[in-house]
Backbone and ligand atoms as CSV (ligand in chain L), in Angstrom:
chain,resi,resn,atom,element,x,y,z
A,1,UNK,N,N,14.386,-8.502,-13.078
A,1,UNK,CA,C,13.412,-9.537,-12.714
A,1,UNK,C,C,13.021,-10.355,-13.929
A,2,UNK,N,N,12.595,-9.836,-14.604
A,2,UNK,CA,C,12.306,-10.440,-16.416
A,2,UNK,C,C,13.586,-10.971,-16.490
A,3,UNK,N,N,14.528,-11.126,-17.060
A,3,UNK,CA,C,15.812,-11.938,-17.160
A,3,UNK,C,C,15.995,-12.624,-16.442
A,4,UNK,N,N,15.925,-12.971,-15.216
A,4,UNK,CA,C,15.410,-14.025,-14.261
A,4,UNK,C,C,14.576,-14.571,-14.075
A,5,UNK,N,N,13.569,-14.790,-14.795
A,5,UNK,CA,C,12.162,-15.586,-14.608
A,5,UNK,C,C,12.419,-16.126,-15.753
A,6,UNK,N,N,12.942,-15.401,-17.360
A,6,UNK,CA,C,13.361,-16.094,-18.473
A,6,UNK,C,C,14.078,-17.438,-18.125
A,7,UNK,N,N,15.159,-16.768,-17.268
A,7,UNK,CA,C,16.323,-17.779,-17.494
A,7,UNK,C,C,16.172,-18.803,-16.617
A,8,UNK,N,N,15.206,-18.899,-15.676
A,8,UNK,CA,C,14.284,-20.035,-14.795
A,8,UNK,C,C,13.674,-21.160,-15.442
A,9,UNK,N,N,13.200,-20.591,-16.450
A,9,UNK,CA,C,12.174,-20.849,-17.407
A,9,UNK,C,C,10.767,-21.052,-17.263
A,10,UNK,N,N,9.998,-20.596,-18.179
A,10,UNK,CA,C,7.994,-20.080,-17.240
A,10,UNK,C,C,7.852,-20.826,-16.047
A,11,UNK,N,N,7.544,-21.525,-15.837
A,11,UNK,CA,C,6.776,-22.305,-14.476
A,11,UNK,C,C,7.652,-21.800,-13.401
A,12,UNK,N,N,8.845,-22.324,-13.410
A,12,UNK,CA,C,9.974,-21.938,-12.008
A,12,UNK,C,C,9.841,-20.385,-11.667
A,13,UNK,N,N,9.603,-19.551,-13.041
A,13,UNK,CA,C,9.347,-17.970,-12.789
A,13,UNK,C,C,8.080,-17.852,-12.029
A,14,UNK,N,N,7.109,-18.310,-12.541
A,14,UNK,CA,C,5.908,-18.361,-11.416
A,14,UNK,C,C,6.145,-18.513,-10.390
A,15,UNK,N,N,6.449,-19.384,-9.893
A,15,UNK,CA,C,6.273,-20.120,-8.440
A,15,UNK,C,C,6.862,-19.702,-8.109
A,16,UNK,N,N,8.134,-18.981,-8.054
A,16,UNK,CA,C,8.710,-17.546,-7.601
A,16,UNK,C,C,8.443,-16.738,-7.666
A,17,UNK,N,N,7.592,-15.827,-8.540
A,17,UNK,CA,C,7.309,-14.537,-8.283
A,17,UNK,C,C,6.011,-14.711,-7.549
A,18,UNK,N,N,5.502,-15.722,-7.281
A,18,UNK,CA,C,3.864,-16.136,-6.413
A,18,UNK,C,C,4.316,-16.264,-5.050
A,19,UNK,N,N,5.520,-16.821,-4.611
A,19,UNK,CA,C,6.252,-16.911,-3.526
A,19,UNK,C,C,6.930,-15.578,-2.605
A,20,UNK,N,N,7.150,-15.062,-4.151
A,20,UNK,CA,C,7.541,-13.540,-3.396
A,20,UNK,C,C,6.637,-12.457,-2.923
A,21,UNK,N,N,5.491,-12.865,-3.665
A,21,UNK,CA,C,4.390,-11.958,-3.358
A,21,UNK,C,C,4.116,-11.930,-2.534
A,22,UNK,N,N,3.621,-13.448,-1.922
A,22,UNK,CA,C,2.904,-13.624,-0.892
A,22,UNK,C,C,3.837,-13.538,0.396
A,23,UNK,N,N,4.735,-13.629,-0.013
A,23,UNK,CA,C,5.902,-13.222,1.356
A,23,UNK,C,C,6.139,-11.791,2.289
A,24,UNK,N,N,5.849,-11.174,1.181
A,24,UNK,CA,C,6.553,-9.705,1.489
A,24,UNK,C,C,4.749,-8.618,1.376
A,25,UNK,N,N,3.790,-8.905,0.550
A,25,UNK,CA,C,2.596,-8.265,0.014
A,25,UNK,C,C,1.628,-8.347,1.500
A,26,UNK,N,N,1.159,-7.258,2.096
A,26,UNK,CA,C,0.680,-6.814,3.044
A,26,UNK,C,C,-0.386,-5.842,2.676
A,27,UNK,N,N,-1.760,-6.205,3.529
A,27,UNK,CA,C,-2.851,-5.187,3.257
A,27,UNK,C,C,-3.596,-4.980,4.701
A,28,UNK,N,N,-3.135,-3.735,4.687
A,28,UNK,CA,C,-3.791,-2.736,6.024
A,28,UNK,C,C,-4.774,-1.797,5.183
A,29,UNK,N,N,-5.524,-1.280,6.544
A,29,UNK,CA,C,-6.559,-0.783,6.983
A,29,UNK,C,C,-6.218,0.484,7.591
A,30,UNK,N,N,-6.174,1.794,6.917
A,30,UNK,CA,C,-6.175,3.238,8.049
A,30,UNK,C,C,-6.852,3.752,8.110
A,31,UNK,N,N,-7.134,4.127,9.335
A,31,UNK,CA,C,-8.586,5.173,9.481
A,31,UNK,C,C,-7.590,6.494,9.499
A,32,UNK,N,N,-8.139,6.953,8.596
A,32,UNK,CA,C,-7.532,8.533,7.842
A,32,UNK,C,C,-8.543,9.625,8.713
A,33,UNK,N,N,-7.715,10.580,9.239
A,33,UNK,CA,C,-8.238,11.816,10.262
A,33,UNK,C,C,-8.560,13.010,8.964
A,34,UNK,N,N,-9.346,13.885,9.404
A,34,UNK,CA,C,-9.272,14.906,8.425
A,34,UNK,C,C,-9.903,15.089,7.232
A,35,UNK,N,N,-10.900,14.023,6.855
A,35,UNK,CA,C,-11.271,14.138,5.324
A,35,UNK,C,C,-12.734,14.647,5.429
A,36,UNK,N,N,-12.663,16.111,4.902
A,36,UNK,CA,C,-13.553,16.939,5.113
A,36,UNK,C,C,-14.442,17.016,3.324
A,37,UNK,N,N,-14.142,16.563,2.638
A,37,UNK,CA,C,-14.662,16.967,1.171
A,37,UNK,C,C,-14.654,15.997,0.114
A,38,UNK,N,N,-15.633,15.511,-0.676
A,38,UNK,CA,C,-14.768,14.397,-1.697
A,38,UNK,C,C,-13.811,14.071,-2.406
A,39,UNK,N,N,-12.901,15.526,-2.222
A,39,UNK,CA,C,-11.694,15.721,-3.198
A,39,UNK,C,C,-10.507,14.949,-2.561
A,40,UNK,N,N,-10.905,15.310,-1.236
A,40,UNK,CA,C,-9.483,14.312,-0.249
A,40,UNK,C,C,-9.235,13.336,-0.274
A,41,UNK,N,N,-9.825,12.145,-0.243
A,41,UNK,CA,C,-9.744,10.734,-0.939
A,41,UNK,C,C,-8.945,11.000,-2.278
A,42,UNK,N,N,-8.635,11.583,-3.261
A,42,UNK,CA,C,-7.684,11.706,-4.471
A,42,UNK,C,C,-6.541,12.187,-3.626
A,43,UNK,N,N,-6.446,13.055,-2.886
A,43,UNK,CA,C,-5.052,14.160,-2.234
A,43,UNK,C,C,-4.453,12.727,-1.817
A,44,UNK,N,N,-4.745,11.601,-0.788
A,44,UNK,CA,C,-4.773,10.786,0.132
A,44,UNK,C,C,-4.394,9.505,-0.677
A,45,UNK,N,N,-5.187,9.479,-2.133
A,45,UNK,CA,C,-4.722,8.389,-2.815
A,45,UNK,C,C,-3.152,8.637,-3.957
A,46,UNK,N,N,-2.999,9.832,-4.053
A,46,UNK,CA,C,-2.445,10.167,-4.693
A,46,UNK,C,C,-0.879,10.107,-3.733
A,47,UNK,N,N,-0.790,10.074,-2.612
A,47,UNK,CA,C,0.326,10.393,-1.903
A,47,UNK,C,C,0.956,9.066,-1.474
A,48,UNK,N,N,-0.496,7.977,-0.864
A,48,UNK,CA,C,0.129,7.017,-0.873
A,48,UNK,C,C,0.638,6.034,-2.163
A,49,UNK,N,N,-0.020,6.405,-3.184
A,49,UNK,CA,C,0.541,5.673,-4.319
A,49,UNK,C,C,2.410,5.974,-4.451
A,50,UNK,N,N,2.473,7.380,-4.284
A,50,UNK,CA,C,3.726,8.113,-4.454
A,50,UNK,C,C,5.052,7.228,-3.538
A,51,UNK,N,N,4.337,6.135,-2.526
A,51,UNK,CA,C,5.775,5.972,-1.468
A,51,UNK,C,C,5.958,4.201,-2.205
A,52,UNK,N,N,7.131,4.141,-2.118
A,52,UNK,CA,C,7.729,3.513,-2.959
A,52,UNK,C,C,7.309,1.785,-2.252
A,53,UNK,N,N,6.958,1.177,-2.806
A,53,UNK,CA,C,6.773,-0.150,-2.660
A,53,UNK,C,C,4.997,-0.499,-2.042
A,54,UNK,N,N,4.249,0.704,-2.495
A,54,UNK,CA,C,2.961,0.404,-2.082
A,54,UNK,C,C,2.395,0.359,-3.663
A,55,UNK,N,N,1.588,-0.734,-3.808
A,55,UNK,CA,C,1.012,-1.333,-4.757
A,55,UNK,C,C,-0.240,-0.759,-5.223
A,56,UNK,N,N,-1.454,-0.590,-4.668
A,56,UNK,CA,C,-2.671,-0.744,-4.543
A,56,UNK,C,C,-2.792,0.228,-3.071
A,57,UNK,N,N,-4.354,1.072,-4.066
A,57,UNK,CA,C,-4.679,2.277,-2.687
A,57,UNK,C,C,-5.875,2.132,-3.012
A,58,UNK,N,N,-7.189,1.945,-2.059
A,58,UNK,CA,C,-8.527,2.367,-2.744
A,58,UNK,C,C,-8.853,3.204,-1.328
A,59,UNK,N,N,-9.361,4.083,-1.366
A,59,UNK,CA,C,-9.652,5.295,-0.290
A,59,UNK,C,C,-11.349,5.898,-0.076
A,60,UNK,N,N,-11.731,5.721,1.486
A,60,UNK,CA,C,-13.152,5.346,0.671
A,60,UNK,C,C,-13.229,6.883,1.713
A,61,UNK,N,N,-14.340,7.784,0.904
A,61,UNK,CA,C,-14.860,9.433,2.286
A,61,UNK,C,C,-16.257,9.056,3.109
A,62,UNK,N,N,-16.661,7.956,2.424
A,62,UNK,CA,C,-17.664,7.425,3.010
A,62,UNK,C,C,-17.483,6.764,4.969
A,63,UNK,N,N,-16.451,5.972,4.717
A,63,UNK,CA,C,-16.048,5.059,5.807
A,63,UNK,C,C,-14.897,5.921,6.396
A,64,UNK,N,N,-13.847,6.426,5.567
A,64,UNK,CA,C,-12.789,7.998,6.215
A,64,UNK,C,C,-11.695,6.362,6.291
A,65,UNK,N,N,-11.711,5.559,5.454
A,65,UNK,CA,C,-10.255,4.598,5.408
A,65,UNK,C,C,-9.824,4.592,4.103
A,66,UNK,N,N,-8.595,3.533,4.322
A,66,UNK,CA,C,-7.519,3.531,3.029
A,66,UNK,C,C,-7.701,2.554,3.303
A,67,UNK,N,N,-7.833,1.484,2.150
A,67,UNK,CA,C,-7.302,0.614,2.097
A,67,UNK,C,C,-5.957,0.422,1.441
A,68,UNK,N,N,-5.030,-0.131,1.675
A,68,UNK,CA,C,-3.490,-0.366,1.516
A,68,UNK,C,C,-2.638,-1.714,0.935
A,69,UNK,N,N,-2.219,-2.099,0.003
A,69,UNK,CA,C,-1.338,-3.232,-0.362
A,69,UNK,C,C,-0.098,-2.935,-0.327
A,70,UNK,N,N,0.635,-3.384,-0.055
A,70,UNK,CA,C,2.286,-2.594,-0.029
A,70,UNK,C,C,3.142,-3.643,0.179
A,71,UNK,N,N,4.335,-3.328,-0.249
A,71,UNK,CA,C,5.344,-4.719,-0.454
A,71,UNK,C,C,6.608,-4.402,1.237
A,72,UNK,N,N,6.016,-5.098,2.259
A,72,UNK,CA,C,6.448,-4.592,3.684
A,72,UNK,C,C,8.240,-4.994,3.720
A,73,UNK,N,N,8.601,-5.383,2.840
A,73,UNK,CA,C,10.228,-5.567,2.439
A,73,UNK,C,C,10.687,-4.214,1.820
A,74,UNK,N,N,9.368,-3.309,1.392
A,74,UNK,CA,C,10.001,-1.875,0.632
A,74,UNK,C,C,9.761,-0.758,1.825
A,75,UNK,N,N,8.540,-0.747,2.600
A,75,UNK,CA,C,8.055,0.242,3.215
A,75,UNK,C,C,7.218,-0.645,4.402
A,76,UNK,N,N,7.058,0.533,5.240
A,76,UNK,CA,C,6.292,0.353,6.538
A,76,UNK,C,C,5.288,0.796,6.638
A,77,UNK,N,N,4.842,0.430,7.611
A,77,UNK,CA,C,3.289,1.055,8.419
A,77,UNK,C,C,3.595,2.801,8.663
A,78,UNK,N,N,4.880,2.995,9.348
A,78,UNK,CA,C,4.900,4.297,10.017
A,78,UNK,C,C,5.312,5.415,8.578
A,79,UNK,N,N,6.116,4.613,7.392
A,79,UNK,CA,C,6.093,5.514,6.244
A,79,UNK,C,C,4.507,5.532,5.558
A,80,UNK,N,N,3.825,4.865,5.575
A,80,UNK,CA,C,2.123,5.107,5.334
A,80,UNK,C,C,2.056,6.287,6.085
A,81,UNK,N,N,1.981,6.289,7.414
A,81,UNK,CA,C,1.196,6.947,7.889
A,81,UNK,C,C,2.097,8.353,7.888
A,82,UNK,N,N,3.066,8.660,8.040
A,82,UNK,CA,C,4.033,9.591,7.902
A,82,UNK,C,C,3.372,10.456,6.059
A,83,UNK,N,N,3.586,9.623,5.201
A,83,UNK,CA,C,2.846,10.283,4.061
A,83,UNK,C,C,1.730,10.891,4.177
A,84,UNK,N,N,1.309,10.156,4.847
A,84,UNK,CA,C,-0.806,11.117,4.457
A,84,UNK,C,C,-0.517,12.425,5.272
A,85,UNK,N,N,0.169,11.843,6.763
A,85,UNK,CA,C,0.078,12.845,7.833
A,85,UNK,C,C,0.610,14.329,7.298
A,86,UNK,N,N,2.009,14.062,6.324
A,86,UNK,CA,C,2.479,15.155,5.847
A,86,UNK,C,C,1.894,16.341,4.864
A,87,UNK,N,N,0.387,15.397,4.327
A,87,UNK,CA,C,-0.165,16.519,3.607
A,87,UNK,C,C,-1.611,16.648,4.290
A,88,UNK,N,N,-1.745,16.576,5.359
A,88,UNK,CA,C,-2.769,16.685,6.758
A,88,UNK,C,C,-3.679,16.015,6.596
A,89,UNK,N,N,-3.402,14.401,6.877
A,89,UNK,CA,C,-3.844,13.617,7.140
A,89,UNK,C,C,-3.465,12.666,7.796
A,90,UNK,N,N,-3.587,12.877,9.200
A,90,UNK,CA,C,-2.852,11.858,9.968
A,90,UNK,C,C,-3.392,10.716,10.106
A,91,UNK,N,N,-2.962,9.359,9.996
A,91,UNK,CA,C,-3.769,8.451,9.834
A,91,UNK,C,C,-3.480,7.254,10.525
A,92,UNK,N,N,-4.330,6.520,11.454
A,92,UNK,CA,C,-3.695,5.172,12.488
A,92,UNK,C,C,-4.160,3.552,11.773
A,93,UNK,N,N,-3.575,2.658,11.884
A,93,UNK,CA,C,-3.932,1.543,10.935
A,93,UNK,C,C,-5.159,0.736,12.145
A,94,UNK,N,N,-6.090,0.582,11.105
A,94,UNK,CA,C,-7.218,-0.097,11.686
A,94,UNK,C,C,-7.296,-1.699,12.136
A,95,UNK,N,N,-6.737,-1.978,10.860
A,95,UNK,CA,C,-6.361,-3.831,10.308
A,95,UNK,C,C,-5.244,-3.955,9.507
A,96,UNK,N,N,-4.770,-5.163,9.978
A,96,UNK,CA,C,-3.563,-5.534,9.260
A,96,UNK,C,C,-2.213,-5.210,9.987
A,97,UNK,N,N,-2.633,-4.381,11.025
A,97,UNK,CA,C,-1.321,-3.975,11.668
A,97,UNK,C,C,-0.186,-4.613,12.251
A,98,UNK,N,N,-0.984,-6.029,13.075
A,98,UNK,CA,C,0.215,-6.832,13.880
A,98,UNK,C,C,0.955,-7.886,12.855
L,1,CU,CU,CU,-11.222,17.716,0.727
């Protein structure tokens, strides 16, 4: 990617990598099942950080959601929710879904 934004030269690299962002960069909403303790929000943030093309996790025990950024050209909704679910947290998307 760097060798291609070089060889663009600055500005053209921008307006492409601003283009790509906004193309593919997606932010959902899951209401996360299961979060019994303040420690789970880390278990929960820690797993979705782990799946490949999700950006940004903030996880609140207050409200029992995730918030989610993820690059939807790398990963899906159902690999979100497939992650949390696997370390018992099954979780359905609130916003952002359609
Ligand atoms: Cu806990």
């Amino acid at each position: 990617m760097r060798s291609r934004l070089i060889g663009l030269g600055f500005g053209a690299g921008l307006a492409l990598a601003a283009a790509a962002a906004s193309a593919a960069q997606r932010e959902v909403v899951l209401d996360v099942a299961n979060m019994s303790c303040p420690a789970c929000p880390y278990i929960i943030e820690q797993t979705l950080k782990k799946v490949d093309g999700v950006h940004e996790v903030e996880v609140s025990y207050e409200t029992k959601t995730a918030r989610v950024v993820f690059d939807d050209a790398v990963t899906t909704l159902g690999a979100l929710s497939e992650a949390t679910a696997a370390v018992g947290f099954p979780s359905t998307v609130r916003e952002g879904g359609s």
